[in-house]
N, C-alpha and C positions, 0 to 999 in steps of 0.2 A: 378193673384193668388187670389184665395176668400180669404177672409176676414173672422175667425173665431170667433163666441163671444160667450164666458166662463162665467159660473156663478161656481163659487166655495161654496161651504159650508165646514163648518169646523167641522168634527166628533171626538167626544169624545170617546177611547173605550171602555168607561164605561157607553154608551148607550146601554141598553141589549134590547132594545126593537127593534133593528135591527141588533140583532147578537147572534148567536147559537151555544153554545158551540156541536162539529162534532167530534162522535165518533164511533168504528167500532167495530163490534159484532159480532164473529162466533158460528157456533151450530155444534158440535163434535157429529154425529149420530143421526143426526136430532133432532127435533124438531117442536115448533109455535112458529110465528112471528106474533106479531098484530100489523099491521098498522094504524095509528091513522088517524080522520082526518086532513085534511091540513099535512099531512108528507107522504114521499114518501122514500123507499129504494131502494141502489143501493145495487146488488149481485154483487159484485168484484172477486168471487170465487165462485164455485163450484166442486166439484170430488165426484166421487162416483164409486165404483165398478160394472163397465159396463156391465158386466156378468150378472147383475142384477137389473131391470126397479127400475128407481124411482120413489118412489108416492108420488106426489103432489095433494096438497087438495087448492083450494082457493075458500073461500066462499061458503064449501060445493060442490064447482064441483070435481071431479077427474080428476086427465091429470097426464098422464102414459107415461114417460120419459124413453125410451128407449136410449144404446150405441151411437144410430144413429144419435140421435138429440144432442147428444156432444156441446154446442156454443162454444166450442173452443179458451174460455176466454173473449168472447164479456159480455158487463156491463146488464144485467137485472135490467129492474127498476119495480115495484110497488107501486102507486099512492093509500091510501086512502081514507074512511078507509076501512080496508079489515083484511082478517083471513086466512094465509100462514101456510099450517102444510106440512111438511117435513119428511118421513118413506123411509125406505129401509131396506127391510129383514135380511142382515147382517149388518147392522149400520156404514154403511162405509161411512157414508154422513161426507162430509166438507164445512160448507159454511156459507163464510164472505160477511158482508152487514153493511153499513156503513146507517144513517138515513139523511132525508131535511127536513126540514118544508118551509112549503111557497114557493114550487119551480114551476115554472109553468110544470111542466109533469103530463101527464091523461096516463089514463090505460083504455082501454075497454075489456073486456070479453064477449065473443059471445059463446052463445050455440051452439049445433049442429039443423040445422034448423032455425037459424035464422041469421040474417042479422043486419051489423050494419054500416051505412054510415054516413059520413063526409064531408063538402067540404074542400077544400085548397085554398083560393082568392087568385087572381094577385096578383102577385110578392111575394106571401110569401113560403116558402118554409115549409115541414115538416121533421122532422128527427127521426125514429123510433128506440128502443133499439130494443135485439133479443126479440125473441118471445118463448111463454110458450103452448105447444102443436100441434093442429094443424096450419099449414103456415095459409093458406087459405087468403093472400092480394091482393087487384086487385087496379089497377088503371083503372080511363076515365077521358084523356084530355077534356078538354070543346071545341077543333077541333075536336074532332072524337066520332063516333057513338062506335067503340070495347072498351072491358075491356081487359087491361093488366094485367098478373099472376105476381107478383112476383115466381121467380122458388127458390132462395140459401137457401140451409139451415145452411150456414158456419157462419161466425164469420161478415162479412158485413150483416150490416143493412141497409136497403134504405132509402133516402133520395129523395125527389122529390120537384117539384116546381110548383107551381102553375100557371093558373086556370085548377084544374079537382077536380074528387072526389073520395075518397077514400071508398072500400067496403070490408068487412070483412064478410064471408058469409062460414062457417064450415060446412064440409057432414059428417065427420068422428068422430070427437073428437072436445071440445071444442079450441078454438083461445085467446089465451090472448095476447095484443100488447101495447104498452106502445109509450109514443112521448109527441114530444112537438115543436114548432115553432121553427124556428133557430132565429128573431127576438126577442125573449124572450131569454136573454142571460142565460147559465147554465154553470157553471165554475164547473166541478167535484171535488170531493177530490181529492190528490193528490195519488197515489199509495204508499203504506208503511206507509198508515196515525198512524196506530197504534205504528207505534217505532218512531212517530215525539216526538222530548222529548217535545218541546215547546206546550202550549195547542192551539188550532185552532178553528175561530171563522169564521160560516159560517154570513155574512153578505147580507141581502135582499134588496132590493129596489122595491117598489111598485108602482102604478100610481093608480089613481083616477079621475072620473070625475063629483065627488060630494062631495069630503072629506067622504064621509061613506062607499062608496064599494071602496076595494081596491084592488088591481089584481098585481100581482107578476111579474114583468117584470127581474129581474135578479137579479142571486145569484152564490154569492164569495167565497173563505176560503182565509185564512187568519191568519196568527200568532198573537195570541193576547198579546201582551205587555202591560203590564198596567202602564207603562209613558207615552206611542207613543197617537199620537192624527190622525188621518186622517182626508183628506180633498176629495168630490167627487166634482166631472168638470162636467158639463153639456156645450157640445159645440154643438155649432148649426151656 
């Protein structure tokens, strides 16, 4: 049996400088949403009267949200900072987003005509939210010379592992895709975060390999009690 060894620290919850109070925010017939830097939103909900294309503005792009592209209740994230405006002709939009700060999720935006590649190293894996326009996702394993299409438009998002590369390359309409390493832990809010009666405290841990850049390795929630004290394990 290995042998486990534990460094404990003892958290206070009265350290606000690793905890965020996490709360959720809906827009009845749309609206803008500004994404700050270092913060990112989860869309928990959307609806909207199908009968009639939704317009989505980000950063000045347009991406025209037809019945067809429905996600089907999959989480949308936007990473940072960015400018989300929200229109629909009858004002039928409903849609709850809850915000993160300091989570490790990126967002890339790809015009039509351009391209936008990433690698994925050995043994890491990526995990993408749905996507905002056109699909347009390819994978290449670092064995093989072809690009693989991502084809679903449904409610699963892919997930892949590494070594290859990732390529976002739009003919039609802009590609918006969101991710983040499944190494870099992301604990979502909880669903019905807004009737939690207790307040909730997203909690970050960061790593460093200078004491001055710090990089977001995983984020929590959390009922905030303010007797309770916590303690984080580091086992190795």
């Amino acid at each position: 049996m290995q042998n486990m060894k534990s460094v404990s620290l003892l958290l206070c919850s009265s350290l606000l400088f690793i905890t965020n109070a996490v709360r959720a925010e809906t827009l009845f017939g749309g609206g803008i949403i500004t994404v700050a830097t270092n913060e990112t939103i989860l869309v928990t909900t959307l609806n909207w009267n199908f009968n009639v294309p939704l317009m989505v503005n980000l950063d000045g792009i347009d991406i025209t949200l037809s019945g067809a592209w429905y996600y089907g209740g999959s989480v949308l994230a936007i990473t940072g900072p960015r400018k989300l405006s929200v229109t629909n002709p009858q004002g039928g939009v409903i849609l709850t987003f809850q915000r993160l700060t300091n989570s490790p999720v990126q967002t890339i935006m790809t015009g039509v005509g351009t391209t936008n590649v990433f690698n994925v190293p050995n043994g890491k894996t990526v995990q993408f939210f749905h996507f905002l326009g056109e699909r347009s996702l390819w994978f290449q394993p670092n064995s093989s010379t072809n690009w693989f299409q991502w084809y679903s438009d449904d409610a699963g998002t892919p997930s892949v592992s590494g070594p290859l590369m990732v390529r976002i390359s739009p003919s039609s309409g802009p590609a918006v895709w969101s991710y983040y390493f499944t190494d870099d832990v992301v604990q979502f809010p909880p669903n019905g975060l807004v009737t939690v009666p207790a307040p909730v405290l997203q909690v970050n841990i960061e790593k460093s390999y200078n004491l001055t850049n710090w990089i977001p390795t995983a984020t929590f929630h959390t009922e905030a009690e303010a007797e309770a004290f916590y303690r984080l394990r580091m086992l190795k």
